[in-house]
PABA-231533 format. One record per residue (C-alpha): x negated, y negated, z; residue in three letters; residue number from 0. Coordinates in steps of 0.02 Angstrom, whole numbers. Layout:
REM residues N
((X Y Z) ala NUM);
...
REM end
This chain:
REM residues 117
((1881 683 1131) unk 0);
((1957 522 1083) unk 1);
((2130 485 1136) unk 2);
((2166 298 1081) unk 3);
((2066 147 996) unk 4);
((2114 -40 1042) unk 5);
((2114 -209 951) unk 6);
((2006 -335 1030) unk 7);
((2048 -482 919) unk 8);
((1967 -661 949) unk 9);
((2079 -787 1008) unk 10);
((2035 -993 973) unk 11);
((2175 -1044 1096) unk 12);
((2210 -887 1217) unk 13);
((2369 -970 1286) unk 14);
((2439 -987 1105) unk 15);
((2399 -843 1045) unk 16);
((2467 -745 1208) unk 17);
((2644 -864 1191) unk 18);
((2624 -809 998) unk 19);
((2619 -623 1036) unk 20);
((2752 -614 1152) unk 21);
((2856 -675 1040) unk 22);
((2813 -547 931) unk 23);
((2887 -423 1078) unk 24);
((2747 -365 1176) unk 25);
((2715 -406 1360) unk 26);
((2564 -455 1455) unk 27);
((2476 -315 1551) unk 28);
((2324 -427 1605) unk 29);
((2275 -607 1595) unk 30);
((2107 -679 1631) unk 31);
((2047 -861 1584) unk 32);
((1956 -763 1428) unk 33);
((2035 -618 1418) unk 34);
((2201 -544 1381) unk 35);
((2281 -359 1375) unk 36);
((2454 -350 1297) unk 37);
((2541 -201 1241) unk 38);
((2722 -148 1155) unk 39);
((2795 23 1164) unk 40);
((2632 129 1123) unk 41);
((2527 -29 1033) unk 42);
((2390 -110 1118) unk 43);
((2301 -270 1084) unk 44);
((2150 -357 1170) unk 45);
((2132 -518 1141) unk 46);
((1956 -633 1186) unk 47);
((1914 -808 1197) unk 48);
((1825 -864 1050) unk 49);
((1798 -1046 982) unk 50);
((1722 -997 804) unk 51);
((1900 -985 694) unk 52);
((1771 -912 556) unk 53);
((1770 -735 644) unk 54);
((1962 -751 696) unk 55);
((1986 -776 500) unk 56);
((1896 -634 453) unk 57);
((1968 -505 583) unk 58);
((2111 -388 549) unk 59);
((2182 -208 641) unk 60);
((2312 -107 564) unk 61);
((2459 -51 680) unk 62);
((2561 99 639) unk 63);
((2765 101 646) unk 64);
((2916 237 639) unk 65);
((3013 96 556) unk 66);
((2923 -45 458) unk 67);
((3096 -134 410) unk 68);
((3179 -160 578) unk 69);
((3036 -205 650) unk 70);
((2989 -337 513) unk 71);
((3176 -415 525) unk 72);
((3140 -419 717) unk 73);
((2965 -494 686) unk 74);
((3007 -610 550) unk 75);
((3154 -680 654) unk 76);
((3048 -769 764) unk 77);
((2888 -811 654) unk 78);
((2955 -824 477) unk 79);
((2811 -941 415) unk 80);
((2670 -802 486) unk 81);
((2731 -646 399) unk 82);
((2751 -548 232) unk 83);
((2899 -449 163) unk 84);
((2857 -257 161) unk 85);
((2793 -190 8) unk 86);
((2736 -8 -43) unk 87);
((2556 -18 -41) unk 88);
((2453 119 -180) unk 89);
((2371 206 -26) unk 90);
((2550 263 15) unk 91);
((2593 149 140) unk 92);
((2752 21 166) unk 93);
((2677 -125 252) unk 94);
((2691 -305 303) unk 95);
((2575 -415 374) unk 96);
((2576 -565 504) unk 97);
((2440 -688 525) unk 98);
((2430 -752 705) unk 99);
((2387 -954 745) unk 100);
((2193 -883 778) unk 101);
((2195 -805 585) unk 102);
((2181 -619 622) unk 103);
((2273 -494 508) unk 104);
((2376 -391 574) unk 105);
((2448 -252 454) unk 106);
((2601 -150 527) unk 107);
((2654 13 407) unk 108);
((2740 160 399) unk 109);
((2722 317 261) unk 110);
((2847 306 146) unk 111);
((2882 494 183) unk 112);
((2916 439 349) unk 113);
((3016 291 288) unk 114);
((3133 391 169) unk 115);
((3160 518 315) unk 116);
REM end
């Protein structure tokens, strides 16, 4: 009976990383001096405070897209330095992947099926 599953990813700097994912289009639902809740169109990310940039660095979600390009030109607009071109993957996938200031992966794809459609 699941209906959703959210990223709680650890943040070193919570401001930063909240300024850095704004940028990347999604708003603020809820801030709290540890704890953030952002969200764009039907993604969700948690973010929590966390000093130790050893489990930022070894955190990563995967985010799902009905257009991997134009959202990677809109991404890579305003953090150039933080993200990868897309590139077929051999799981069948199209993906790109940003790297926020904390360290987390973040991998955004799309089927190809989907993409060629």
């Amino acid at each position: 009976m699941l209906t959703s599953a959210v990223p709680i990813l650890p943040a070193r700097d919570l401001d930063e990383a909240v300024a850095f994912y704004r940028r990347l289009g999604f708003q603020s639902v809820g801030l709290h001096p540890d704890y953030a809740l952002l969200r764009r169109e039907a993604a969700e990310l948690h973010l929590w405070l966390c000093a130790d940039r050893h489990i930022a660095e070894n955190t990563a979600c995967y985010l799902w897209t009905d257009d991997v390009h134009a959202l990677h030109r809109e991404m890579a607009a305003t953090e150039p330095g933080r993200i990868t071109a897309p590139h077929a993957k051999p799981w069948e996938m199209t993906e790109f992947e940003v790297w926020d200031p904390s360290g987390n992966l973040l991998r955004i794809g799309q089927s190809p099926a989907a993409d060629r459609a």
